[in-house]
C-alpha atoms as one frame of an Amber mdcrd trajectory, in Angstrom:
protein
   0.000   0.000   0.000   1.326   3.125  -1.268   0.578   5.910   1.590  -0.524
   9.597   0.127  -0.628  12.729   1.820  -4.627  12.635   0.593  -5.753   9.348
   2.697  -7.500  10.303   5.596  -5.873   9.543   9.181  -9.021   6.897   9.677
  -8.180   5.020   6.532  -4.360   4.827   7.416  -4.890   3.665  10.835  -7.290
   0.769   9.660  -5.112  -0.744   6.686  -1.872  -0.034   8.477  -2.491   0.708
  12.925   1.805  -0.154  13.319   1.907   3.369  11.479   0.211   5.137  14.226
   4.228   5.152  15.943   5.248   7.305  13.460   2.194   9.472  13.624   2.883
  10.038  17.017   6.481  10.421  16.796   5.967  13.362  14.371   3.797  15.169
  16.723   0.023  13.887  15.960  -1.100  13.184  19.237  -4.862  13.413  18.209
  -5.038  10.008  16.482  -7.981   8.801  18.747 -10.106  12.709  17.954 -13.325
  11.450  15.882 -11.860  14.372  13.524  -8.926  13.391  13.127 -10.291  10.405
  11.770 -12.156  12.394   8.706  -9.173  14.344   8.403  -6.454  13.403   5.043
  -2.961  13.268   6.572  -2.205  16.619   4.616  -4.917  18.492   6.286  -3.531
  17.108   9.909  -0.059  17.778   8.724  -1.486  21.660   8.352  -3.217  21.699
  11.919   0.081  20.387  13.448   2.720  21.971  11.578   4.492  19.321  10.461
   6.082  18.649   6.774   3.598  16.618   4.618   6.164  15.251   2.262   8.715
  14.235   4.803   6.242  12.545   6.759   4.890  11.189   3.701   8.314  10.081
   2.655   8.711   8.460   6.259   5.178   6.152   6.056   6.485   4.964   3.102
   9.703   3.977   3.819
């Protein structure tokens, strides 16, 4: 499963949960928010201040 910055945080968490580490490493501490769950990783990226791509780049890898 390639992982975009337009799948929403829900999604993610469902089809790949051993991701959530590096969610929270980053700074996402809201992974268990209902609206977080609605939420594409770019848009929580925004909210949090954190670098989409790298992030991105680091799910992938």
């Amino acid at each position: 499963m390639e992982i975009t910055k337009n799948i929403k945080i829900g999604e993610l968490l469902e089809m790949a949960p051993e991701k959530a580490e590096l969610l929270l490493e980053a700074g996402m501490h809201c992974l268990g928010c209902p609206a977080s769950q609605a939420e594409t990783l770019e848009e929580a990226c925004e909210v949090h201040g954190i670098n989409v791509d790298e992030l991105v780049e680091r799910l992938n890898a």
